[in-house]
C-alpha positions in Angstrom: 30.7 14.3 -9.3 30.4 13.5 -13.1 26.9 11.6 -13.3 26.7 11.5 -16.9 29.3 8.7 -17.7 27.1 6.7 -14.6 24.3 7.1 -16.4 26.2 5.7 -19.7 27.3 3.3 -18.3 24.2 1.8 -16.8 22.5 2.9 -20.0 24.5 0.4 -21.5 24.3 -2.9 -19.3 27.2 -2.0 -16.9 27.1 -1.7 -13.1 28.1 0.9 -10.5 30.0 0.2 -7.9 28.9 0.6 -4.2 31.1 3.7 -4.0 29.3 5.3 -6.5 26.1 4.2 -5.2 26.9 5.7 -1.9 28.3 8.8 -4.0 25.5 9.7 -6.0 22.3 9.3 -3.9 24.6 11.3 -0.9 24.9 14.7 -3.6 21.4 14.0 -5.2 20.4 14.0 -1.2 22.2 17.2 -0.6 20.7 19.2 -4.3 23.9 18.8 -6.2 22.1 16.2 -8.3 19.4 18.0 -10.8 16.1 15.7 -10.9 16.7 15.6 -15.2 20.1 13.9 -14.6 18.6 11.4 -11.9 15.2 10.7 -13.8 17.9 9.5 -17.1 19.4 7.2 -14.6 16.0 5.9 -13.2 15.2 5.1 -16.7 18.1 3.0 -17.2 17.7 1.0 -14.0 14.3 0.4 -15.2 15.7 -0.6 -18.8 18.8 -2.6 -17.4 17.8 -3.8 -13.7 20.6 -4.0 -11.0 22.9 -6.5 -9.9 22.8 -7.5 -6.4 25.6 -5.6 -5.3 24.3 -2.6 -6.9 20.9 -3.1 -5.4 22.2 -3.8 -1.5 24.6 -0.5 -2.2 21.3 1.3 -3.1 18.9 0.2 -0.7 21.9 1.1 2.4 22.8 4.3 0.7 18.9 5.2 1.0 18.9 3.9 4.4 22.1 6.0 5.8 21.0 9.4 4.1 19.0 9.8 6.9 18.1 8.5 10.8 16.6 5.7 12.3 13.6 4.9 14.7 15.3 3.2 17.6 13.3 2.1 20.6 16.1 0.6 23.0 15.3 -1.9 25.1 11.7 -1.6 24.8 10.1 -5.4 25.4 7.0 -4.9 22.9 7.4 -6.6 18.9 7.2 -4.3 16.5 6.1 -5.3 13.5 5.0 -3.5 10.7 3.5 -4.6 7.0 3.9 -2.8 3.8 1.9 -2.8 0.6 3.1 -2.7 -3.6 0.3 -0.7 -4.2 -3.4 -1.3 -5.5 -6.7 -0.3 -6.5 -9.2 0.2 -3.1 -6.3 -1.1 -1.3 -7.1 0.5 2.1 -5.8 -2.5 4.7 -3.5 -0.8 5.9 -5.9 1.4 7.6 -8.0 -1.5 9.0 -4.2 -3.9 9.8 -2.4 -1.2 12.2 -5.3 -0.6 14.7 -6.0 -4.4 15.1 -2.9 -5.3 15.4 -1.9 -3.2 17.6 -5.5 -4.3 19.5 -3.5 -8.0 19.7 -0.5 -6.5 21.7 1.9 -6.0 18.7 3.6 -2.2 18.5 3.0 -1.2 14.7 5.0 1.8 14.2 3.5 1.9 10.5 5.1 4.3 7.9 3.0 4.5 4.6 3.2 6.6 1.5 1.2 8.9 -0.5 -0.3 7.3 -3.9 1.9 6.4 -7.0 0.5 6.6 -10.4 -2.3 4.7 -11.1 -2.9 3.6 -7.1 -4.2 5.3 -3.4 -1.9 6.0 -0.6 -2.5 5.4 2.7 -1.3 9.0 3.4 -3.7 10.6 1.4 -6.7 8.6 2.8 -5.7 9.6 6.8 -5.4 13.1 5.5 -9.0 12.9 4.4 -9.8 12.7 8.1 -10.1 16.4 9.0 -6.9 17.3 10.8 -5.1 14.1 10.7 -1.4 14.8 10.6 0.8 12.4 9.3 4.4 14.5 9.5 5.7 13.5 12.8 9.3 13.8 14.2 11.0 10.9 14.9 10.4 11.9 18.9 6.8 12.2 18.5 6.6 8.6 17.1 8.3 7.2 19.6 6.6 8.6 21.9 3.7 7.4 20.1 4.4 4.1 20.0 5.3 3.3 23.2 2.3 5.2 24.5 -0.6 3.6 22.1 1.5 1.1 20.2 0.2 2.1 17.1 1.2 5.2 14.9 0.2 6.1 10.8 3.0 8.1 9.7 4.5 9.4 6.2 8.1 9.7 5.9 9.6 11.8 8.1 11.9 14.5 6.7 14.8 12.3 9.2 14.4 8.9 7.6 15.6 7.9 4.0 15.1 11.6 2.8 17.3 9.9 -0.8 13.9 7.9 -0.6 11.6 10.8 -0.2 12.7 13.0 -3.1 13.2 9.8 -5.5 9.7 8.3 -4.4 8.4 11.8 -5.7 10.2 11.3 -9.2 9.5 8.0 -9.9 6.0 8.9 -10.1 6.0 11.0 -12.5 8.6 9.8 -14.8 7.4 6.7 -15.7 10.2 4.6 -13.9 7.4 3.1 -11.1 7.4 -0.3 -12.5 11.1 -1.0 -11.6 11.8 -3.9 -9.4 15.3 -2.8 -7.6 13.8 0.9 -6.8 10.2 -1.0 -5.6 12.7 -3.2 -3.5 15.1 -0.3 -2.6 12.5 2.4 -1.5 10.2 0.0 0.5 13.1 -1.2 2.3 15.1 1.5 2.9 11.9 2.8 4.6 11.2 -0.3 6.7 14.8 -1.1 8.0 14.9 2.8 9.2 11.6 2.0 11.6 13.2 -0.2 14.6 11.4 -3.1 13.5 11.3 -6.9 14.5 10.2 -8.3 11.3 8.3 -7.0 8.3 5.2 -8.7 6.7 5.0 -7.9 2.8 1.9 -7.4 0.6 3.1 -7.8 -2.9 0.3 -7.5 -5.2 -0.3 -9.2 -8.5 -2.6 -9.0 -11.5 -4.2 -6.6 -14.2 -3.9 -3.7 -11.7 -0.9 -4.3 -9.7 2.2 -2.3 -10.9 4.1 -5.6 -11.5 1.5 -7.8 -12.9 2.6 -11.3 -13.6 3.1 -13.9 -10.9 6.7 -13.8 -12.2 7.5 -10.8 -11.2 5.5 -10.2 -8.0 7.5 -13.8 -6.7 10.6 -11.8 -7.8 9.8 -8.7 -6.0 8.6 -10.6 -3.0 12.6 -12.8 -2.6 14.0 -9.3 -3.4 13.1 -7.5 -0.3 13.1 -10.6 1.4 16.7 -11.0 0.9 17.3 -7.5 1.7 15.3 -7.8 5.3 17.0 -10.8 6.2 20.8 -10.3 5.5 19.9 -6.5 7.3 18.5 -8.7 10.3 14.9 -7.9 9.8 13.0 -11.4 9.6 10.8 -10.5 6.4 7.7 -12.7 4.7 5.7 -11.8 2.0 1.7 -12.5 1.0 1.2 -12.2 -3.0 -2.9 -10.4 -3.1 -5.1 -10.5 -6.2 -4.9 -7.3 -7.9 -7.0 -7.9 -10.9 -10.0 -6.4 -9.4 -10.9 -3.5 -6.9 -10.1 -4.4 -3.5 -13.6 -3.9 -1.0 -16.1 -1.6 -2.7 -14.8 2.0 -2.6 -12.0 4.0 -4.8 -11.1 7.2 -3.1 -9.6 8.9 -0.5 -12.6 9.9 1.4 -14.4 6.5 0.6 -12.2 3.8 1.4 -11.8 5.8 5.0 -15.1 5.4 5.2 -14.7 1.6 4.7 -12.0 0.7 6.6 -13.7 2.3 9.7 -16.8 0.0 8.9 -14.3 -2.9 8.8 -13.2 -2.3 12.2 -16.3 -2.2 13.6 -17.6 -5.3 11.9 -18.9 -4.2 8.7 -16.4 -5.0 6.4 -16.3 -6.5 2.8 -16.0 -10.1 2.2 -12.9 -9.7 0.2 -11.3 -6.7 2.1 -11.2 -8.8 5.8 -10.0 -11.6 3.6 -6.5 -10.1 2.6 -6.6 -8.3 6.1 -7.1 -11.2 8.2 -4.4 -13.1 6.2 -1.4 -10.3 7.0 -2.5 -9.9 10.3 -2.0 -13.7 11.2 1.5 -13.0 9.8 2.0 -10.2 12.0 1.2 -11.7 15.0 2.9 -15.0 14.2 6.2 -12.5 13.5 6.0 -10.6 16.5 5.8 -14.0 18.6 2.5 -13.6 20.3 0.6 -16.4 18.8 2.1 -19.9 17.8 -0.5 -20.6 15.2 -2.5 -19.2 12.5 -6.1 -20.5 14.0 -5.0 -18.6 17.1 -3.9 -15.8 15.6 -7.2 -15.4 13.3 -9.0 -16.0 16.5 -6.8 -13.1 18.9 -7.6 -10.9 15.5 -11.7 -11.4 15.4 -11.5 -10.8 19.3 -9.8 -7.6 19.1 -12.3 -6.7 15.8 -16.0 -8.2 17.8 -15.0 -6.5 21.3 -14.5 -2.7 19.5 -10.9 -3.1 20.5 -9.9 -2.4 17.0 -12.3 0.4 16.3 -11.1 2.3 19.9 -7.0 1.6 18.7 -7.8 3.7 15.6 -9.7 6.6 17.4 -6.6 6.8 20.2 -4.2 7.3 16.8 -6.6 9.7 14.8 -7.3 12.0 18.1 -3.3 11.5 18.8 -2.3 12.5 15.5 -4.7 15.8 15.8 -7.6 14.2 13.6 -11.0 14.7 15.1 -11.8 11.2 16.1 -15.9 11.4 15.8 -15.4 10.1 12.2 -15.0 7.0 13.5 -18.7 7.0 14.7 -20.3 10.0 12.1 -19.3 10.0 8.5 -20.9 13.0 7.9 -17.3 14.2 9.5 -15.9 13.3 6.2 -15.6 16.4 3.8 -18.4 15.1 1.5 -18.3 15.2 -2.8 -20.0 17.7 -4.2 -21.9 15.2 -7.0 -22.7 12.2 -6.5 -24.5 9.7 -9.3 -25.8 6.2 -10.0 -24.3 3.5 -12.6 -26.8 1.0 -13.5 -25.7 -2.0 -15.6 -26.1 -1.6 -19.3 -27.2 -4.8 -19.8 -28.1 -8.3 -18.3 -25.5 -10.8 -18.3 -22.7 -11.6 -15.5 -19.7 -9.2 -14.4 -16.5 -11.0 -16.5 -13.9 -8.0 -15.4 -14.1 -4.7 -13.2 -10.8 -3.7 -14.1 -8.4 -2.1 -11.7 -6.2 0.3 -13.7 -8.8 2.5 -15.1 -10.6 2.5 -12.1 -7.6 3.7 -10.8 -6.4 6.3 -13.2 -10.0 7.9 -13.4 -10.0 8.6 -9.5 -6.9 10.1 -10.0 -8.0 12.3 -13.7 -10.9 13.7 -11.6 -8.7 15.0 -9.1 -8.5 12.0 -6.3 -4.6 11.7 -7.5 -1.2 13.9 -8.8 -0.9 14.1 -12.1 2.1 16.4 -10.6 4.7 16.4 -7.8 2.9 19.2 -6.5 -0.7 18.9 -7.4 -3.3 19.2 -4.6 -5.6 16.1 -4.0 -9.2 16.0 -4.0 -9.8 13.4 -1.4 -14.2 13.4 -1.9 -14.0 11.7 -5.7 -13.7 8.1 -6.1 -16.2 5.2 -7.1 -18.2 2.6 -4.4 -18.7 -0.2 -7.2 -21.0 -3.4 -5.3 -19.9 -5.9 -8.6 -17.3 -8.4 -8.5 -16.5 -10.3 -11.2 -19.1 -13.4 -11.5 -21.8 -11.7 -9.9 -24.9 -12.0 -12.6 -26.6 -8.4 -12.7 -29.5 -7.1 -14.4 -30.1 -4.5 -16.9 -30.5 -1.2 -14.9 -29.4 -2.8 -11.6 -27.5 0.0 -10.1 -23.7 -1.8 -9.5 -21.9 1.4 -9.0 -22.4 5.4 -7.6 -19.6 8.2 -8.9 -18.4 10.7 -6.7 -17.2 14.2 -8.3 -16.9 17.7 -7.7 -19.0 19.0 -10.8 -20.8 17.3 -13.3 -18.0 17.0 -15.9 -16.2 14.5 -13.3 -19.5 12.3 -13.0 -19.0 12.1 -16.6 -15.9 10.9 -16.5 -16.0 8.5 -13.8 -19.5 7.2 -16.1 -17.1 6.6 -19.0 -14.1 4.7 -16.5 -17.6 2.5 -15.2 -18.3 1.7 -19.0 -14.6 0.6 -19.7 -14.3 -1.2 -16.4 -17.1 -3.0 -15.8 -17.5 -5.6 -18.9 -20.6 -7.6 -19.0 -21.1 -11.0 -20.5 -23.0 -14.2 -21.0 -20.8 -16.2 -19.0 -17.4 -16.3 -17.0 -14.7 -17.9 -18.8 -11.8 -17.1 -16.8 -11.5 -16.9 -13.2 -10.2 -14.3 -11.0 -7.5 -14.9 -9.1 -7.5 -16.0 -5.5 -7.0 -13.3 -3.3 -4.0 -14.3 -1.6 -2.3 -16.9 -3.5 1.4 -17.3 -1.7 3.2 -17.2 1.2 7.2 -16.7 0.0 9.8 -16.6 3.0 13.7 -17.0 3.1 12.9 -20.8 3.1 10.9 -20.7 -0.2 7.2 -20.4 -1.9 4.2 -21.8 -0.8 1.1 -22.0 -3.1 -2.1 -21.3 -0.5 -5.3 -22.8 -1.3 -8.6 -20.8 -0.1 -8.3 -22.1 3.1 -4.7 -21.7 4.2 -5.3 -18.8 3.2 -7.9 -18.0 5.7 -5.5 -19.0 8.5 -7.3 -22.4 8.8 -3.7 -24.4 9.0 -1.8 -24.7 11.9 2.1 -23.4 11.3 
């Protein structure tokens, strides 16, 4: 097919039709696409948006390139939640496990990290072993057996996803609200699911960072779930800080495993507690949010949680003592202290050059095919507002060689900006609850799964 007039034509404000749609991402599937012609027409949907026909067209072309995860008549929910990307963002890790604890299957299908953020890929594979390609057999099998499996895209589902995924990151077209929408979708509806619970972040680090467009992301795919028959509700999360402590593959592995037995950050359970009430409320197995919260702190308290995610790690070839020994954990070859410069109180610890340092000292891809170093990364103890004083170690820096403790010194410097006194606020961390019915503003405690719904 002739893609250059396509890519004119969207260039210049026009649409494709669904035909086209179908067209193209079928031959760029199959190689008879090169990636220089596809990355132009990336650019120009992130330049000139989609209309909704395109976008549906998209998305389903994605979605039939490929095979689906079918579980017949097999009685147990599946539900499974999804994540726009963030700085320390590992709840995914900590969500699946519990949830699947609760009785809910969570067939969970994550990626590796895009530009500035982690992937929840790339943190399992920091557990020695862990595999993360499954068939579509073994996941079903899976499933069904434990009710819980941590999987990258299979080479059977959405493979037009896969190899665009892949581009996007390194062609600056991330940021674009119908591929975010398409490629998170076309994922999701391939997994069997019974509804989908969405984690659109917002803020200074999030890849769409006004409220604006995180609300328009959030209807987006919640259109594109619902007319495709998959209930969908999305949670907008604070992104203008680091979420938990750690940065880093290795790191926030090591946290999430402390969450699930216990030990968790404040703000970290926060966000996790909040999707997992969805969860449960989606798959049916709790009426209301206090009983939900309530079925998700018993599964945490009893080591229920903690046991779900050694079943998957030791199923998925992983050697399941790092749930117990961290020392299991390939371990960074430098390691070095940040003390506050001054006195004063934290104002920012902001997440994009947090992010982009773990990734320039090797914790990321600069490159499709780069190799990830999953020991670097940060453990940063400051939030914004907490008064600190001068020499007060608020951060460590974890490198392979001296230059990267430099480096990640340099990022702490930037990040973390001391002052006399907070003048603005950090945003709460979950702030809305946006469904097919509309947007609801949360205060703290809504949030917290106080209300009954």
């Amino acid at each position: 097919m002739l893609v250059v007039p396509l890519i004119e034509r969207k260039r210049d404000g026009g649409a494709l039709t669904p035909e086209e749609w179908s067209a193209l991402v079928a031959a760029y599937t199959a190689g008879r696409i090169p990636d220089y012609q596809m990355s132009a027409l990336l650019m120009a949907v992130l330049l000139r948006g989609l209309e909704r026909q395109e976008l549906a067209a998209l998305t389903d072309a994605m979605l039939a390139s490929g095979q689906r995860l079918t579980f017949d008549s097999w009685p147990t929910p599946r539900v499974d939640k999804h994540s726009t990307g963030g700085v320390g963002d590992k709840v995914s890790l900590v969500l699946a496990p519990l949830v699947a604890a609760c009785g809910v299957a969570v067939p969970m299908m994550s990626g590796r990290g895009l530009g500035h953020t982690g992937g929840t890929l790339d943190k399992l594979e920091a557990i020695p072993g862990f595999r993360t390609a499954l068939s579509l057999a073994e996941i079903k099998g899976q499933v069904t057996k434990l009710g819980c499996a941590m999987i990258g895209q299979t080479p059977e589902i959405a493979p037009a996803d896969r190899r665009l995924y892949a581009l996007r990151d390194v062609t600056g077209t991330v940021e674009a609200i119908p591929l975010i929408a398409a490629s998170i979708m076309s994922k999701k509806l391939a997994e069997g699911l019974n509804a989908l619970v969405l984690d659109v972040k917002r803020g200074s680090g999030a890849f769409l960072q006004k409220l604006e467009q995180s609300l328009e992301l959030a209807r987006t795919m919640i259109a594109l779930g619902e007319d495709r028959g998959c209930p969908t509700v999305a949670l907008l999360t604070a992104m203008d800080r680091p979420l938990g402590r750690a940065c880093g593959n290795v790191l926030e592995t090591e946290e999430a495993i402390l969450a699930l037995r216990g030990e968790g950050p404040e703000d970290l359970m926060e966000v996790t507690y909040a999707l997992g009430i969805e969860m449960l409320l989606a798959a049916g197995v709790e009426k209301t949010s206090t009983k939900a919260r309530q079925r998700l702190e018993n599964a945490l308290g009893s080591g229920l949680a903690a046991e779900k995610f050694e079943q998957v790690i030791e199923a998925q070839g992983g050697n399941p003592k790092v749930v117990e020994d961290a020392s299991v954990f390939p371990q960074a070859q430098e390691v070095e202290v940040y003390n506050a410069p001054r006195t004063g109180v934290v104002l920012r610890v902001e997440p994009r050059t947090i992010g982009r340092a773990v990734v320039a000292m090797g914790g990321g891809r600069l490159k499709v095919e780069d190799t990830v170093d999953p020991t670097v990364g940060f453990v940063i103890t400051v939030k914004p507002g907490d008064k600190v004083l001068s020499a007060e170690p608020i951060a460590s820096v974890f490198a392979k060689d001296p230059p990267g403790i430099a480096l990640g010194f340099e990022a702490l410097r930037q990040a973390i900006v001391i002052g006399d006194k907070l003048a603005e606020k950090p945003l709460p961390l979950v702030s809305h609850r946006v469904t097919k019915a509309g947007v609801e503003e949360l205060t703290r405690e809504t949030a917290k799964g106080k209300r009954a719904t």
